[in-house]
ZAGU-792674 format. One record per residue: y, x, z of N, C-alpha, C, O in turn; residue in one letter. Coordinates in steps of 0.2 Angstrom, whole numbers, plus 5000, padded with zeros to 4 digits. Example, Ala and Ser with C-alpha at 12.3 -4.5 7.8 and 13.67 -1.06 7.14 Angstrom:
REM residues 2
497250665039497850625039498450665039498350715042a498950645035499550685036500050645039500650675040s
//
This chain:
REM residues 96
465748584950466348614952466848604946466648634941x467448584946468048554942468548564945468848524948x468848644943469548654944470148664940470248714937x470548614941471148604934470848584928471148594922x470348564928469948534922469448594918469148594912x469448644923468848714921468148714924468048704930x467748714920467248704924466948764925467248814923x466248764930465848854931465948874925466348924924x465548854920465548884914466148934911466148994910x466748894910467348914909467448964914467649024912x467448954922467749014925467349074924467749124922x466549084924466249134924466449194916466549254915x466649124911466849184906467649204905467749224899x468049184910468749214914468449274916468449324913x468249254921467949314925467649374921467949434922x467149374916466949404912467549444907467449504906x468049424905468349434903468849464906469049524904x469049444911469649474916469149554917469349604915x468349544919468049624922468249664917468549724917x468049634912468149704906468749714905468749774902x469449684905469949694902470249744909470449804909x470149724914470449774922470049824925470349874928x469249804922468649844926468849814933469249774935x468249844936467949834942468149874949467949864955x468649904947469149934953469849904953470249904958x470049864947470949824948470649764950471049734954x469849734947469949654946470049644955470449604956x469749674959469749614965470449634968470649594973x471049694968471749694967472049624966472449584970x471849634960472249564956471949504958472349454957x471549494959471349424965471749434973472149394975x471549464975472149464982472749454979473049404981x472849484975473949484973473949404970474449364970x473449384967473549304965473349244972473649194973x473049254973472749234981473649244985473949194987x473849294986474449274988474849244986475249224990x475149244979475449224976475449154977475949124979x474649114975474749054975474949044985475349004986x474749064988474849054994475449044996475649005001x476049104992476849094994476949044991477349004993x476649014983476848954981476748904985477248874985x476248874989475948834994476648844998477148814997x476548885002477148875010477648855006477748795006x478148885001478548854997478648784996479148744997x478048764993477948684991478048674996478648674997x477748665003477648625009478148635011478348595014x478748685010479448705013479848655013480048625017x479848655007480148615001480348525003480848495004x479448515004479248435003479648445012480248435011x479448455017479848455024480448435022480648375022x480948495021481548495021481848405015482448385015x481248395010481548355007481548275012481948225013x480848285015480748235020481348205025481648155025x481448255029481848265033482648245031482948205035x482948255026483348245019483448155021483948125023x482948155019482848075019482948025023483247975021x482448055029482548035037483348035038483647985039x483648085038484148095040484748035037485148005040x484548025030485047975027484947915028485347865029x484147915029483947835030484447815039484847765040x484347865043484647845049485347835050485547795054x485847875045486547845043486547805042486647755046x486447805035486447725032486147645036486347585035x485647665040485847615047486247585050486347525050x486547645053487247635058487647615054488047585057x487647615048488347595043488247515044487747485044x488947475044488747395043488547415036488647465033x488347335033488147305028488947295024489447275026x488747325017489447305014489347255009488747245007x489847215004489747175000489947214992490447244991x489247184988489547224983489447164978489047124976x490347174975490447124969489847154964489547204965x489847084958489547124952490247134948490747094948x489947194945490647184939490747154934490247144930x491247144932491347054926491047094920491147154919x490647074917490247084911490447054904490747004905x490347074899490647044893490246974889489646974890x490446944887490446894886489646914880489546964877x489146854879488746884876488546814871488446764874x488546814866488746774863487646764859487246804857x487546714859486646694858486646684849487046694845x486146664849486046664840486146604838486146584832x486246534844486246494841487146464841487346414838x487646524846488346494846488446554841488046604839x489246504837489646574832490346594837490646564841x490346624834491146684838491646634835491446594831x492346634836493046604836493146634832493146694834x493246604824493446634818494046634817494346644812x494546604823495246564824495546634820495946624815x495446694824495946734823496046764819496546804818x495546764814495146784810495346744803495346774797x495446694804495646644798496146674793496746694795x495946674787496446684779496746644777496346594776x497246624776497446574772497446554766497546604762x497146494763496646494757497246524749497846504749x497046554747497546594740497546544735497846554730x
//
């Protein structure tokens, strides 16, 4: 058994530790109240993931009905390689 990367070993001296630090009258308290915790974590998550789904669905189904539109690319700057050089025209000194 490998949970979160803990094995039996690891859990039993959790365990061990949790008895003695709560005793034997809070520890099974604090398992119910974590047992639900993670439990409202879960419907949360699953809430969540729906509503993100759904999200989705909904956009995918717009974006259907939309025609197709045309998307220019935008003019890009000029990119100069290592084997051309740059126009030193404007750049020119006149010799002294």
């Amino acid at each position: 058994m490998n949970v979160f990367g803990i094995g039996l070993p690891e859990l039993a001296v959790i365990a061990a530790i949790g008895l003695l630090v709560f005793g034997p009258k809070r520890l099974p308290e604090l398992g119910k109240t974590l047992g639900r915790t993670l439990k409202g974590f879960q419907s949360a998550s699953s809430e969540f993931e729906k509503e993100f789904r759904s999200a989705i669905a909904t956009t995918d189904l717009a974006s259907a009905d939309l025609p197709p539109t045309s998307v220019e690319p935008e003019p890009t700057a000029q990119v100069l390689d290592s084997t051309s050089q740059p126009d030193d025209s404007s750049d020119a000194r006149p010799a002294a």
